[in-house]
C-alpha positions as CSV (number, residue, x, y, z in Angstrom):
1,X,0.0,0.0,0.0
2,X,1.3,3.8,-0.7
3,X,0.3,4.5,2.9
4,X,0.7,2.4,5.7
5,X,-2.1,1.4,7.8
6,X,-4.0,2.1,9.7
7,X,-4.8,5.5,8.4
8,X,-4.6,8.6,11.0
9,X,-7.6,10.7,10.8
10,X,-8.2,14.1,12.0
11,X,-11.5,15.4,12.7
12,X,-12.4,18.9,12.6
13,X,-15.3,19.6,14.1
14,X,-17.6,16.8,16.3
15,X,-20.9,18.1,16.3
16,X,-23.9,16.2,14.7
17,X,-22.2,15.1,11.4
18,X,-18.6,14.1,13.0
19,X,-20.7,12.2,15.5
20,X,-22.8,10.8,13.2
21,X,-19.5,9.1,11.2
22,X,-17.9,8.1,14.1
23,X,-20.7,6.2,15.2
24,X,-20.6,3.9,12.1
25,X,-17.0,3.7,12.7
26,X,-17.2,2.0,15.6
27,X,-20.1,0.0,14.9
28,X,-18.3,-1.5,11.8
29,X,-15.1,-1.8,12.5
30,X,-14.4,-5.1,11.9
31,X,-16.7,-4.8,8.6
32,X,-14.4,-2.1,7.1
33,X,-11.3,-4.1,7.9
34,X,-12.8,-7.1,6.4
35,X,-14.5,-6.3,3.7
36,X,-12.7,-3.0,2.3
37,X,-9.4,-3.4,4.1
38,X,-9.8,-0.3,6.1
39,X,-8.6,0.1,9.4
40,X,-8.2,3.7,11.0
41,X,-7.1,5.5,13.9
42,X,-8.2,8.2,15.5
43,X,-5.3,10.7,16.2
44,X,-6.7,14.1,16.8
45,X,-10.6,15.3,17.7
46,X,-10.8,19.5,17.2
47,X,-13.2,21.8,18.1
48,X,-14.3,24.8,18.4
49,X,-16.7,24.8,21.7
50,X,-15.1,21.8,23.4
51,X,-11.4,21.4,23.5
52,X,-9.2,19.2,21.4
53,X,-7.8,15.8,21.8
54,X,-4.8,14.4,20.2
55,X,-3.1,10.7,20.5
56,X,-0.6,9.3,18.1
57,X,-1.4,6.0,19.1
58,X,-5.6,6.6,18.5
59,X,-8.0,8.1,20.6
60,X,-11.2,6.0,21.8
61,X,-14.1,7.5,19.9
62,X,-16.7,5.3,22.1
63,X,-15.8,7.5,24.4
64,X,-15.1,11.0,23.1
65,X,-19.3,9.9,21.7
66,X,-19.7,9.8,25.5
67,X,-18.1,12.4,26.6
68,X,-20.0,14.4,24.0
69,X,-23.4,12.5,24.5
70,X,-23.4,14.3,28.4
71,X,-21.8,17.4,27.0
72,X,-18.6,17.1,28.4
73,X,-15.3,18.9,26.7
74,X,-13.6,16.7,23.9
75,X,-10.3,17.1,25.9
76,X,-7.8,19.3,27.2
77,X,-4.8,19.8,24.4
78,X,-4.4,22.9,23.0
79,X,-3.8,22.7,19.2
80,X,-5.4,24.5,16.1
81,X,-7.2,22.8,13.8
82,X,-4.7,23.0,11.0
83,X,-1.8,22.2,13.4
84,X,-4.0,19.1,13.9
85,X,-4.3,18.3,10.6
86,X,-0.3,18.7,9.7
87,X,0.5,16.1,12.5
88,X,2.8,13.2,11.2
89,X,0.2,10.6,12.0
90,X,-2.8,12.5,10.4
91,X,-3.6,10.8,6.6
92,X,-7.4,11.9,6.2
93,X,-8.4,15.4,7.2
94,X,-12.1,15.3,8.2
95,X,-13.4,18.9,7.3
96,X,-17.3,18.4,9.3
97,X,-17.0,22.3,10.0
98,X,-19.7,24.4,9.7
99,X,-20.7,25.8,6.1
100,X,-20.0,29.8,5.5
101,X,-20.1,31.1,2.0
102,X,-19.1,34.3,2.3
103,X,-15.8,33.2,3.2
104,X,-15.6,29.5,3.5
105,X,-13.8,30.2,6.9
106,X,-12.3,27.7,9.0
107,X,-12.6,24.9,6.1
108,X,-11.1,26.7,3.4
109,X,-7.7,27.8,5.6
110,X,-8.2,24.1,6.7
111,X,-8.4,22.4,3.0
112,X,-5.8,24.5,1.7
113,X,-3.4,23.5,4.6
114,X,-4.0,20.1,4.6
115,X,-3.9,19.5,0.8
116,X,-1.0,21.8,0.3
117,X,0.8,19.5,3.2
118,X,-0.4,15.8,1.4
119,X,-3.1,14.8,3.2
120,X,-6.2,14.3,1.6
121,X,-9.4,15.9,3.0
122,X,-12.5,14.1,3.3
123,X,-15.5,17.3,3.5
124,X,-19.4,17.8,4.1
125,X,-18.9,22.1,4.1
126,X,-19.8,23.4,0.9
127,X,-18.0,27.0,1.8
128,X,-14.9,25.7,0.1
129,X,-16.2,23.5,-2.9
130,X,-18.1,26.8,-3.6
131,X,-15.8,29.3,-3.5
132,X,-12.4,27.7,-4.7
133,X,-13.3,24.5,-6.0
134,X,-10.5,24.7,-9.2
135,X,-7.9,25.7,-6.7
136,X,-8.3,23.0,-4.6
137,X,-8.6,20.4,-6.7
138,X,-5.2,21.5,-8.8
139,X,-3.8,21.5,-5.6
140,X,-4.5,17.9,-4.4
141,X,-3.0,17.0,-7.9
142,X,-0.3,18.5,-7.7
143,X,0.5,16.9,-4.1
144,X,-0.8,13.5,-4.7
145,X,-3.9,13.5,-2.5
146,X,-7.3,13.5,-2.8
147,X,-10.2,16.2,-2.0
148,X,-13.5,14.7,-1.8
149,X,-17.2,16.0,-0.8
150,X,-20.0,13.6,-1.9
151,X,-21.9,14.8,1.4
152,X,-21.9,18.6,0.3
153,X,-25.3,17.5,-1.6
154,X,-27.3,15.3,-0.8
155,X,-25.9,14.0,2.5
156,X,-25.3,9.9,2.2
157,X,-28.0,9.9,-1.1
158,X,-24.9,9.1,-3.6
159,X,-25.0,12.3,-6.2
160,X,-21.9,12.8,-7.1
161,X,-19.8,10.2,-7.1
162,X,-23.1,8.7,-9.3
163,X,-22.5,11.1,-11.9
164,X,-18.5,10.5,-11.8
165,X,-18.4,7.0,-11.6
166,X,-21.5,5.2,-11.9
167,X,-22.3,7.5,-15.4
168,X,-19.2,7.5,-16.8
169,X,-19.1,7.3,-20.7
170,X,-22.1,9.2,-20.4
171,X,-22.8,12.5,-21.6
172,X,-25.1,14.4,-19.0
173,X,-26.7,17.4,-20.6
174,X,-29.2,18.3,-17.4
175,X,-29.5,17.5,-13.4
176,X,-32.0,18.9,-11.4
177,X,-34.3,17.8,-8.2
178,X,-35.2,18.3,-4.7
179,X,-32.1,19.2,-2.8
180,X,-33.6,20.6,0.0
181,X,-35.0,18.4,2.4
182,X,-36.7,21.4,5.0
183,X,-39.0,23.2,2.0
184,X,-39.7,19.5,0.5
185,X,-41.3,19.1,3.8
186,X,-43.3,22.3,3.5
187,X,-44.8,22.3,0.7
188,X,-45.8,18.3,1.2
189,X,-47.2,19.5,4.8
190,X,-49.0,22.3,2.9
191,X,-50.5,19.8,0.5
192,X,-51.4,18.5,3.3
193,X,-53.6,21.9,4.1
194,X,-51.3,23.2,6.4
195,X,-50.5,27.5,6.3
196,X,-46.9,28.1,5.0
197,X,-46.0,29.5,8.4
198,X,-47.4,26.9,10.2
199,X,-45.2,24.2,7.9
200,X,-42.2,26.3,8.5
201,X,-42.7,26.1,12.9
202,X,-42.9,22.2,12.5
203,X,-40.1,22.4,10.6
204,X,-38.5,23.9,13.2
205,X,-39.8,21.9,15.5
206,X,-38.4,18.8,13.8
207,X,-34.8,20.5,13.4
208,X,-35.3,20.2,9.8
209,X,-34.8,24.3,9.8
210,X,-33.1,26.8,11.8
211,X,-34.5,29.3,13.7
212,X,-33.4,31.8,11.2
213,X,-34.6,29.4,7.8
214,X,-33.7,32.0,5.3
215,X,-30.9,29.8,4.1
216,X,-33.5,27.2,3.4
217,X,-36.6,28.7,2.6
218,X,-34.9,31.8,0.3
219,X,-33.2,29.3,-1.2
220,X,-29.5,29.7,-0.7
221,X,-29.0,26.1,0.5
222,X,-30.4,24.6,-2.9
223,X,-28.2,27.4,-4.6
224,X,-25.5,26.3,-3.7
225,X,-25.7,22.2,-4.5
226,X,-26.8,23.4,-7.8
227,X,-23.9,25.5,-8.2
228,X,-21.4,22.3,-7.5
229,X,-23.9,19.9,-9.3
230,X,-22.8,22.7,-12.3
231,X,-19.1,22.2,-11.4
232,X,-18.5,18.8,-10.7
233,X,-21.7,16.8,-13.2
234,X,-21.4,19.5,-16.1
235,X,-17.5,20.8,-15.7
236,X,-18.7,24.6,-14.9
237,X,-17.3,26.9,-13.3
238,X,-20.6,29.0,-12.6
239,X,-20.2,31.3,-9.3
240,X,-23.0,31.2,-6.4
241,X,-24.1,34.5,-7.7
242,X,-24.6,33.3,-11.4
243,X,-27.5,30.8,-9.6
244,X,-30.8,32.6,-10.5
245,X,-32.4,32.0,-7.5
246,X,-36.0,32.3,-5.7
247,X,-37.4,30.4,-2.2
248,X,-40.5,29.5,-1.5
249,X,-41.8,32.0,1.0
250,X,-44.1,33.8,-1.4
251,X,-46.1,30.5,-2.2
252,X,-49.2,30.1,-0.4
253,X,-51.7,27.1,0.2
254,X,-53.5,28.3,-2.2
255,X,-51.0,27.8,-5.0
256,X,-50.5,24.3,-4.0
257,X,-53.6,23.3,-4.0
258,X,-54.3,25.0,-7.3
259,X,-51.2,23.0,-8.6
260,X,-53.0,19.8,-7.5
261,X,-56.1,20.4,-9.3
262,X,-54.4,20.8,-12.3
263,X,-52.6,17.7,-12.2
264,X,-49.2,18.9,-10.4
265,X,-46.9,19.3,-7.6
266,X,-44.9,22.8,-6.8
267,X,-41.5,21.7,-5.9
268,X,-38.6,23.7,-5.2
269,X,-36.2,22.6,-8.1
270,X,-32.5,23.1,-8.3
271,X,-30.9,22.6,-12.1
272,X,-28.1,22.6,-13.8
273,X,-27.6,22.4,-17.5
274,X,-26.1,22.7,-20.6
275,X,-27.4,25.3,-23.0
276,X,-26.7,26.9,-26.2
277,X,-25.0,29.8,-24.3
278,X,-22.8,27.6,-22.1
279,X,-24.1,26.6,-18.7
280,X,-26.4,27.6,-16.8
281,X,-28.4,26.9,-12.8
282,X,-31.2,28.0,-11.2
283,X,-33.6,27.5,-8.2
284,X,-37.1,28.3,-8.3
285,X,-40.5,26.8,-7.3
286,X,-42.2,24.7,-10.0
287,X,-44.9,23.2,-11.0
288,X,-44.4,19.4,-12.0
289,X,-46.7,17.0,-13.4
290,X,-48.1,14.3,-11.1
291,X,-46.6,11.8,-13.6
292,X,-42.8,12.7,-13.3
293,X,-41.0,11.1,-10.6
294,X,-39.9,14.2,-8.8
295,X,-43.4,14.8,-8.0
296,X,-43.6,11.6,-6.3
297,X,-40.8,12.8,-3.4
298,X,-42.6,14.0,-0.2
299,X,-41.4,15.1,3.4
300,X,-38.0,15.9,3.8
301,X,-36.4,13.5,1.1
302,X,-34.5,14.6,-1.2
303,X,-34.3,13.6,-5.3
304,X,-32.1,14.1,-8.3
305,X,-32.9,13.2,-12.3
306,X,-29.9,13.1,-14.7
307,X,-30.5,14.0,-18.6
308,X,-28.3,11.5,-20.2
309,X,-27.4,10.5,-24.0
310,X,-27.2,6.6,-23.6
311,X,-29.8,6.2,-20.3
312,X,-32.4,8.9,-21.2
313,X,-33.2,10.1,-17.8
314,X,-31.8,7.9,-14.3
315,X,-33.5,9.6,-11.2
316,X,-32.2,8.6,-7.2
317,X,-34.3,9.4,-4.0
318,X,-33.1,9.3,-0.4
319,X,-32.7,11.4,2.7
320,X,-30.8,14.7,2.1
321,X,-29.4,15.3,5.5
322,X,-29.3,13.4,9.6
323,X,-25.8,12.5,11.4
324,X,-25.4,9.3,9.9
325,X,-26.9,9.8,6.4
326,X,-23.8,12.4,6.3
327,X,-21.6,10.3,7.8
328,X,-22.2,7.4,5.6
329,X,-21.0,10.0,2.7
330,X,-18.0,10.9,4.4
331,X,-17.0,7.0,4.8
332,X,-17.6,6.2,1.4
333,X,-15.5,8.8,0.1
334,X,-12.4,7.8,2.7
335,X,-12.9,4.3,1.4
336,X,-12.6,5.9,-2.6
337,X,-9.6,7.0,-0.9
338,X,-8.0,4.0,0.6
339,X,-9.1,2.5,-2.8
340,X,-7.2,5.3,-4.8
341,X,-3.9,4.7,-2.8
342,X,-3.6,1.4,-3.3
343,X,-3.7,1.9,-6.9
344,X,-0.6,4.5,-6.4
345,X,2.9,4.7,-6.9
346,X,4.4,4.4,-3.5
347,X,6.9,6.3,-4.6
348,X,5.7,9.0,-5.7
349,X,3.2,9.1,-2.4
350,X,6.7,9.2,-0.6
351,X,8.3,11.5,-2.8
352,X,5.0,14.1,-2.4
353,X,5.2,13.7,1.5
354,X,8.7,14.6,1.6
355,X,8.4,18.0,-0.1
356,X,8.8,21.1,1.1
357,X,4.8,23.0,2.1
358,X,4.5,26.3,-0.2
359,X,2.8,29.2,1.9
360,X,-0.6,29.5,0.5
361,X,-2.3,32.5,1.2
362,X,-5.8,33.4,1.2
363,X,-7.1,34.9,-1.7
């Protein structure tokens, strides 16, 4: 193998999502060793509220999910984030930071460190992928690691790496879907004859939304996976503000149910596609006909169709967010990983460990 094992992970941040994948790392454990010949340690826990932890020879993570599970601090060292990710023993950085897309801050620092240092960096914050996607994919090339993010979209629902590997040799002209699992959930509950403010407080109530839901309900969530759907399913390189975009807190009940009686279903659709004039994404509210199988995703599910030359039209439905739905998105992009390396030159993985890091400065 080009790295030996087991493989040192890092995790930044241990809220709901690095909770969530470390709970299916200790339950299968001996599975992953087994079956995909994955064994791990756990060598540094970082974050922002409750301390850090660091152990070259692995920390326990039944027990950091206890100490967390009664709210007790991670532990007591005192080491940043991206100090954790450059130690020796770390191989997989696990960015489960929080999403910011004004500046992509702390995961974008934290990507660019660790890539620029050869680790790879395993990610559910769409921050970076959207605002420096190119740069941080050339610079995982250039060192020899990998940069991967299937949970930016639709949590553990496969999206990505579908398009990538499943559809390869196929030429896909369109994606779009349900990518938002909170406004799925209102509109189904105002199907349901339920006010749109009424929806949005059991929403709330469910922890499907925040207690500020612009980023779901004006859209800006589902902007954003149809800006990377653009990037990594159609080779854009569309920004967050080319996404025309509009939420769904001007529909009303009476919309819906005026959708219904003429045969269709408002849905809040994100798109990407290939036009004449290049490529282009958008989220909006619309109206879809009972028939189509978009129209058949209720509650907080999410859906996606591909447009394809050779399959005509492949659509996937399952949950767009929860701790473990992520999590199971961040394992199967580490095991792509362990996959990748031991298809690699060891050298050359030696050779790339060995240079010099390059400042990188924020742009």
């Amino acid at each position: 193998m080009c790295v030996e094992t087991p493989y040192g992970l890092c995790f930044v941040g241990f809220g709901n999502v690095g909770q969530g994948l470390a709970r299916i790392l200790v339950r299968k454990e001996r599975e992953l060793k087994d079956r995909w010949g994955f064994t791990f340690r756990t060598v540094a826990v970082v974050t922002r509220t409750r301390g850090a932890a660091v152990s070259g020879s692995g920390l326990s993570l039944p027990e950091l999910l206890e100490k967390s599970d009664r709210g007790e601090p991670i532990g007591n060292d005192r080491i940043s984030p991206i100090d954790a990710a450059l130690l020796p023993d770390t191989n997989i950085v696990l960015d489960v930071t929080p999403t910011n897309l004004v500046t992509g801050e702390p995961g974008l620092s934290l990507t660019r460190a660790a890539l620029g240092a050869g680790r790879s960096v395993v990610s559910s914050n769409k921050g970076p992928v959207s605002l420096a996607l190119s740069e941080l994919k050339e610079l995982a090339r250039a060192r020899g690691v990998r940069y991967r993010f299937e949970g930016s979209v639709l949590s553990g629902t496969p999206s990505l790496n579908l398009a990538l590997e499943s559809l390869a040799g196929c030429d896909v002209q369109k994606v779009q879907g349900i990518v938002n699992g909170t406004t799925n959930f209102i509109l189904t509950r105002m199907e349901e004859g339920v006010e749109y403010a009424e929806a949005l407080r059991e929403a709330q109530e469910k922890g499907y939304a925040e207690a500020d839901p612009a980023g779901d309900v004006d859209g800006w969530d589902a902007a954003v996976k149809a800006q990377i759907l653009a990037a990594v399913v159609l080779g854009s390189n569309l920004s967050l503000g080319a996404v025309k975009r509009t939420g769904i807190s001007a529909i009303s009940r009476n919309d819906v149910e005026s959708a219904l009686s003429r045969g269709k279903r408002i849905k809040l659709i994100a798109k990407a596609a290939r036009t004449s004039e290049g490529t282009c994404a958008s989220i909006a509210p619309v109206e879809i006909p009972l028939s189509h199988p978009l129209a058949c995703v209720g509650g907080a599910m999410n859906a996606l169709t591909f447009t394809t030359d050779n399959l005509k039209e492949i659509t996937i439905i399952g949950p767009g967010a929860g701790r473990e739905e992520t999590g199971q998105a961040l394992l199967s992009d580490m095991l792509a990983i362990v996959s990748a390396e031991k298809r690699c030159s060891p050298g050359r993985k030696k050779e790339i460990r060995n240079q010099a890091v390059p400042f990188l400065s924020p742009r």
